[in-house]
C-alpha angles and dihedrals in degrees: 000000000000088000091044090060093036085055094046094050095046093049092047090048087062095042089052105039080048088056092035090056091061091065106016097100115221118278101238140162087242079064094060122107120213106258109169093107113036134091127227107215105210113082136144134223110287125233089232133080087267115088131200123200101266113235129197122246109226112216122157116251101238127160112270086181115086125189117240086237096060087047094055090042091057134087109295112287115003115003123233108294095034143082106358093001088052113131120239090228081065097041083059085043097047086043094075101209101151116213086337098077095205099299136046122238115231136164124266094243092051102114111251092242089065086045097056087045090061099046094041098049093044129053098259120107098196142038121227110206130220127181109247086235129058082351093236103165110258100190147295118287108202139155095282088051089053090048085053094047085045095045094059093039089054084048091053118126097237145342100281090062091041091062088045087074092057083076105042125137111246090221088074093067115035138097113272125247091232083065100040117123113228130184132193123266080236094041110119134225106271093044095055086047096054084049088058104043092045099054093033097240138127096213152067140188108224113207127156091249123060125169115184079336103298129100118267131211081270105053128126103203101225095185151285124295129193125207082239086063089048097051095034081059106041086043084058095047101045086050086054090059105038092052078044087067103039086059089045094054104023089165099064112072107190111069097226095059080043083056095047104047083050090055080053092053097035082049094056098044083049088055091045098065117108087228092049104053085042090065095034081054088043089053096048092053091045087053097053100044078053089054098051090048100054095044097048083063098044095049096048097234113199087219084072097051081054103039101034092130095050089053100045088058094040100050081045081053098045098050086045083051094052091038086050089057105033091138097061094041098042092206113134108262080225099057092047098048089048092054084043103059082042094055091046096037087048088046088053092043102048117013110030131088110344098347117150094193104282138070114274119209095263094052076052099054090039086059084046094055100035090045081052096050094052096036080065094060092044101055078047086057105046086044105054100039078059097051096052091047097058094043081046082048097060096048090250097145077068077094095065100023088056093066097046109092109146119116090199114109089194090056096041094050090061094040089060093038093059097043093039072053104045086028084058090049098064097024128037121286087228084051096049100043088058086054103051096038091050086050097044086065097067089038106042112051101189120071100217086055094052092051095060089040086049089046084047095055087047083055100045095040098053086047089051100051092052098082098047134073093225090031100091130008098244084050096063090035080068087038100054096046089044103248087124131040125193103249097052101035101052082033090060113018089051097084097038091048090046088052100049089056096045094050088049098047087051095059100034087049096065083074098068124083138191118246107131105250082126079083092064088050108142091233112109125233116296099282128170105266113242119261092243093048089056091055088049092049098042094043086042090054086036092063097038084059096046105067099078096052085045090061098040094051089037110035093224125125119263107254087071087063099041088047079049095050089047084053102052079048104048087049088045091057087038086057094035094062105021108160094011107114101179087056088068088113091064096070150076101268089054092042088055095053097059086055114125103235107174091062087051087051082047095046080050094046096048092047095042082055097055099039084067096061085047099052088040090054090234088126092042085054082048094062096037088054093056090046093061097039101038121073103219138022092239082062091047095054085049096057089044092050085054089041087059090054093080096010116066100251096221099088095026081066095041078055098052083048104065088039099069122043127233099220076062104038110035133201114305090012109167090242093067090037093052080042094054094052098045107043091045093052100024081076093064090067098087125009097251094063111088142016088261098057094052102046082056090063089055100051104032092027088239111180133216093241095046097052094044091067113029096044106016090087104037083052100053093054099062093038098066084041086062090047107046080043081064097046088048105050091042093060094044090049096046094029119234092099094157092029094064115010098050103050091041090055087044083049092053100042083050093049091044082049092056100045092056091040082056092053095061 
């Protein structure tokens, strides 16, 4: 029996320092605070002479006894909360330690023989040193630290030297607080474990604030604990569970069939729960609707040659369906976006119009142009992320991150609102939002927090690229066919646009609160920035700005320029670091390979979808639809602006475009500028609706649900105060205020009234 434990603990410690591994970040020197200068609080009375106030350690008086039923009750081997998913804050407790806490606390001149007295005739296996003075912590004194002290009085000259040694201060010869390795009082086993085998020590310090595993200004230190306290637990624990099950299946005498009849119970009870056999329930159905579908196509069913339509946009309802609630489903967004653009492309192919069956040559050629068209995102998309990696590698954001100082969540949420604004009108909004986001992880600790900052940069950057020509796509869509033109369009779009940011930012900025987790931000102290990291960033930012002047001079699209830009990149850190192999991590392979894929395959997936409903005309039918039901065009562009929302607004607004003619309504008509704005901010509403949204779910793992309730609202707001400044300022500067703005506002409120009466 004794094997049999020895064997399972030291085949789960594998498994979990394994796991732990894949989340555990490296111990560096880059990870280390600044110390020299903070206190840690918590101290006990010293063995010397010299006394410190005695503080308390507050540690929750939790049970540390468990029953053999609710064992035996819990998940196979070790229930959640013990053995490797024991806390740190039990391991001190089971430890039993007393007051001691598993080290003693002495000054930095005590003489390391009366250090290692102390630790040898009491039940400590560390010392922990304080200055005498203002007690900052100067560092940890163990039995490596002793060897080392040892090592160099055995290698002394004579015996006079030798007895030098005798007196020496203890703070000469421990680790320093700067390396000391720290986890949190809620930080689990393995964790601690993987803390331990990655820096090669047998020891760490236990305080109730962590940061990259090393004490913060902030940490109480809770106590010391040792690998041996973390084995000696999880072996207990282990033993615990394994007599658990022998009383649970008496009959059965060798302990494996004992675990696996266990895996059968714990199964059942699994299948029993209410949540469980819903989504069980939820599977099967999702099985056989999948069943159904796959076999209507293969069978050629007639009632696809005469409802290809229906089932192109129910087969576009049903994956956003399945996207929407991606959490209930847990199926990938990407796979089912990329199911969903096959099943529509296969319906056009074969089954609309005057299909016989089979893919004619111009299906073929329209699969050609749209896979073209998103190819050329994507490669956007994949350049760019790169780009900013590599910048993010070489510390360059150093540059921004420098000048931000505030601790205010409130503060900093506007100040990124207003540069993610002014940096998407002169780059693009997809651009931007890579950039912000990828910044908001070193500057915004929490995740919560990040989600709602990165929500806020979708917002702002969609806002942004509204007043520009190379702001937002649909922008430069106008722009390029001459139905904009620059002056008027930064000159009246400006306001509106600003409007629409700052309406949003008000309401979304009720949601943050101040409770300074901006301290345990992961960005170091303000440093000057590497010369070599100042050439990365700058050529970085040189290139991002450089695509739009690229295309303009060359006349090709702009993913030409941004994989241009990657390249000139990817030679510069070559260059850079030319012969240094350990600096592999700094360049372009190892950046790739941190990209997030499968967004870029659901990004695909999302733009290969709609590209079928605008090969099909289906979206042309859409806006023609909204031109013969809605009474004005300013109605019209508002619809458009909530129908991108959901429908990528691309080819809503090449739509729009071949509906209106230019010879009637000329260049910087108020119909293409209130296009432009609403089409550019309308997708903000929900996180599917433009480029920048979902980008945001691929890098912060935003879901459809979450954005939905947290932003529409707040983006909608701002979205109809964007629209009625426009109005607004329309009317002042052409005069009939109260001639065309206020009857078209009495027109929508009717048709909205209408709409709701009609519902009911």
């Amino acid at each position: 029996m004794k094997l049999l434990v020895q064997a399972t603990v030291v085949t789960s410690l594998l498994l979990h320092v394994q796991e732990a591994s894949s989340f555990a970040p490296a111990i560096t020197g880059s990870n280390r605070p600044n110390v020299s200068s903070w206190t840690v609080s918590h101290h006990r009375k010293l063995t010397t002479s010299f006394s410190l106030p005695k503080a308390p350690v507050k540690i929750s008086k939790r049970s540390t006894h468990r029953n053999q039923s609710s064992l035996s009750d819990q998940c196979l081997l070790t229930p959640e909360g013990y053995g490797f998913s024991s806390t740190a804050e039990r391991i001190i407790q089971q430890a039993n330690r007393g007051e001691s806490m598993g080290y003693v606390a002495v000054k930095g001149d005590d003489r390391v023989i009366d250090v290692m007295a102390d630790i040898t005739e009491g039940e400590e296996d560390v010392a922990l040193v304080y200055d005498g003075k203002e007690i900052p912590l100067l560092g940890i004194f163990t039995e490596s630290d002793y060897i080392n002290f040892s090592t160099k009085r055995a290698a002394a000259a004579n015996e006079a030297e030798s007895a030098a040694f005798l007196v020496s201060p203890v703070k000469d010869y421990v680790t320093p607080a700067s390396k000391l390795v720290s986890v949190a009082t809620t930080d689990t086993a393995n964790q601690a474990i993987v803390a331990m085998q990655q820096a090669d020590v047998r020891h760490v310090v236990v305080a109730d604030v962590v940061s990259n595993y090393r004490l913060t200004e902030k940490s109480t230190i809770v106590g010391v604990m040792s690998m041996q306290d973390v084995m000696k637990l999880i072996q207990k624990d282990e033993r615990l569970s394994l007599e658990s099950l022998q009383k649970k299946f008496p009959g059965l005498k060798d302990p494996m069939s004992q675990m696996r009849e266990e895996i059968k119970s714990q199964a059942n009870e699994l299948a029993r729960n209410p949540e469980t056999a819903k989504k069980d329930l939820i599977r099967a159905a999702t099985l056989i609707l999948s069943t159904i579908t796959v076999g209507g196509f293969l069978s050629g069913s007639p009632w696809l040659f005469d409802h290809a339509s229906l089932a192109m946009v129910g087969i576009f309802v049903l994956g956003y369906f399945f996207i929407i609630f991606e959490e209930v489903f847990e199926f990938d967004k990407a796979a089912v976006a990329l199911l969903m653009s096959t099943g529509m492309w296969v319906t056009y192919a074969d089954y609309f119009g005057a299909a016989n069956g089979i893919a004619t040559e111009t299906i073929l050629e329209q699969l050609g142009e749209q896979l073209s068209e998103v190819s050329e995102i994507c490669f956007f998309l994949l350049a760019a992320s790169t780009i900013v990696e590599v910048v993010d590698a070489h510390q360059g954001f150093k540059v921004v991150t420098n000048r931000i100082t505030t601790k205010s969540k409130k503060a900093l949420f506007w100040t990124i609102g207003f540069l993610t604004f002014f940096l998407s009108a002169i780059l693009n909004n997809l651009t931007v939002t890579i950039v912000m986001v990828s910044l908001l992880k070193k500057l915004v600790p929490l995740e919560a927090d990040r989600k709602l900052f990165g929500a806020m940069v979708v917002v702002a950057a969609n806002a942004g690229g509204v007043w520009t020509p190379i702001g937002d796509v649909t922008t430069t869509m106008l722009w390029m066919n001459n139905q904009l033109s620059t002056v008027p369009t930064v000159t009246e779009l400006f306001l509106p646009s600003t409007v629409c940011l700052v309406g949003s930012l008000a309401f979304l900025a009720n949601q943050v609160e101040e409770d300074g987790s901006l301290d345990n931000s992961k960005l170091p102290q303000p440093s000057p920035l590497a010369t070599r990291g100042q050439v990365v960033f700058w050529s970085g930012i040189a290139s991002l700005l450089a695509v739009p002047v690229f295309a303009e001079f060359t006349g090709l699209p702009p993913y030409v320029a941004m994989l241009t830009g990657l390249g000139a990149i990817w030679a510069l850190t070559d260059i850079i670091h030319m012969g240094e192999e350990e600096e592999d991590g700094l360049k372009v392979p190892a950046a790739l390979s941190k990209l997030d894929t499968a967004g870029i395959l659901f990004f695909l997936g999302i733009l290969m979808s709609i590209g079928v409903l605008d090969k099909s005309g289906l979206l042309k039918d859409l806006a023609v639809f909204l031109n013969e039901n809605l009474p004005t065009q300013d109605i019209i562009a508002t619809v458009i602006g909530l129908a991108s929302a959901l429908i990528d607004n691309v080819p809503l607004v090449a739509a729009t475009q071949g509906m209106y003619d230019l010879a009637e309504f000329g260049t910087d008509d108020k119909l293409w500028q209130l296009i432009a704005l609403c089409a550019g901010t309308g997708g903000s509403i929900l996180v599917i609706g433009s480029a920048s949204g979902v980008a945001l779910m691929g890098l912060e793992k935003v879901d459809f649900l979450w954005y939905a309730k947290k932003v529409s609202v707040g983006a909608a707001v701002g979205y109809f105060g964007g629209i009625a400044t426009y109005l607004a300022q329309y009317a002042l500067f052409h005069g009939g205020f109260f001639n065309s703005v206020v009857p078209e506002a009495i027109a929508a409120v009717d048709m909205v009234g209408q709409t709701v009466t009609g519902m009911f």
